[in-house]
Legacy VTK file of the C-alpha trace (Angstrom):
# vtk DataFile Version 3.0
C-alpha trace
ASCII
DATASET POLYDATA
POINTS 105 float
124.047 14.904 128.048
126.394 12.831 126.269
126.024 15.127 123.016
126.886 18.061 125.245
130.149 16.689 126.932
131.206 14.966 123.409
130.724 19.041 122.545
133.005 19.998 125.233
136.081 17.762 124.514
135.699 18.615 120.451
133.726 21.499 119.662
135.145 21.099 116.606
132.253 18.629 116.077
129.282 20.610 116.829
126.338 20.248 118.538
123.446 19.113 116.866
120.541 19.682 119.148
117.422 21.819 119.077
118.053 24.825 121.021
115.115 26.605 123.045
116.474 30.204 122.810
114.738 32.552 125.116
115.460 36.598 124.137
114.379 39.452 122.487
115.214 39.398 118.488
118.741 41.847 119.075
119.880 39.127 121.480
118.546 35.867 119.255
120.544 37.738 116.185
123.716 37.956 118.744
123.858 34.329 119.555
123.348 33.291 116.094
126.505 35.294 114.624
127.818 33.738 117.892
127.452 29.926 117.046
128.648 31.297 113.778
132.154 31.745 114.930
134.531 28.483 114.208
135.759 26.735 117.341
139.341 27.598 117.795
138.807 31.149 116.546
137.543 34.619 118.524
135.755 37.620 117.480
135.402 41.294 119.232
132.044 42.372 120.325
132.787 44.954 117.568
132.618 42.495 114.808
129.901 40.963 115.896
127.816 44.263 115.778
129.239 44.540 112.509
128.283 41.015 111.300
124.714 41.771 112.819
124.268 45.619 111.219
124.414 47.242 113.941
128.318 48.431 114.051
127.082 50.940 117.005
125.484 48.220 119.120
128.870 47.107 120.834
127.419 47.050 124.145
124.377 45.702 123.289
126.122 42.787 122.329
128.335 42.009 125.283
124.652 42.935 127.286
123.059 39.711 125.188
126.637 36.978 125.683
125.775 38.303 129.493
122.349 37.144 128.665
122.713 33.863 127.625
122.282 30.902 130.150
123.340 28.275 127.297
126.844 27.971 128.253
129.240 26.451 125.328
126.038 25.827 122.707
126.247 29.387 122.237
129.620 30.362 122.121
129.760 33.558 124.009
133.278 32.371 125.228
134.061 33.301 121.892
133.696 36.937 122.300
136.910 39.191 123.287
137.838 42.657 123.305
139.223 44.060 120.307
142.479 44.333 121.944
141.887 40.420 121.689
142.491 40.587 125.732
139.366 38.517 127.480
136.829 40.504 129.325
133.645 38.983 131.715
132.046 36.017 131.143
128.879 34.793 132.823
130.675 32.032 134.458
134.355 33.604 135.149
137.136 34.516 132.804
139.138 31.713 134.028
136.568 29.405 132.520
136.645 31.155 129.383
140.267 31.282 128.744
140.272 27.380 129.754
137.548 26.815 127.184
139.525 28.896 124.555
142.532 27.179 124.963
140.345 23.412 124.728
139.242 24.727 121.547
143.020 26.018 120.274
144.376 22.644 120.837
LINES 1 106
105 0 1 2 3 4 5 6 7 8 9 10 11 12 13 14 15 16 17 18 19 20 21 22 23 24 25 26 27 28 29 30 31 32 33 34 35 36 37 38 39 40 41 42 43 44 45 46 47 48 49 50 51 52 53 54 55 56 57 58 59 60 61 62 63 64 65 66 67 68 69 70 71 72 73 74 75 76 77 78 79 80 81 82 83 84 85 86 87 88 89 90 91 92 93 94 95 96 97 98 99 100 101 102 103 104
């Protein structure tokens, strides 16, 4: 627990735990390019379907940061539109822009 809240206040860090990632290979390939992206920085759903091959799958990837239940270890806060406005988030926009901001600092 202590790794995970150390996380929190400098994702900068990293977290260096095992993960037990539950999903189908399209959404295990998402949240890898996901913990991919440097704290303090944001990518579009876009790039990530680039960075994946699949430049067409842009909804299948928001579809897999709505599926993921690991909050923060897989960086799905991350993810923006590519107007760089934020969209949903599994546990509230407000909560993503606060963790976004954390991370600018």
């Amino acid at each position: 627990m202590a790794s995970v809240l150390g996380f929190i206040e400098a994702p900068a860090l990293g977290l260096d735990l095992p993960l037990d990632l539950r999903g189908t290979a399209f959404q295990e390939r998402v949240w890898q390019a996901l913990r991919a992206i440097p704290a303090g920085s944001t990518a579009s759903y876009a790039d990530i379907a680039q960075r994946i091959g699949a430049p067409k799958a842009v909804r299948a990837v928001a579809q897999a940061c709505a599926a993921n239940s690991l909050a923060v270890a897989i960086p799905c806060h991350r993810v923006v539109r590519s107007d760089g406005n934020l969209s949903g988030y599994r546990w509230g926009v407000e909560r993503k822009k606060a963790l976004l901001e954390r991370e600018q600092k």
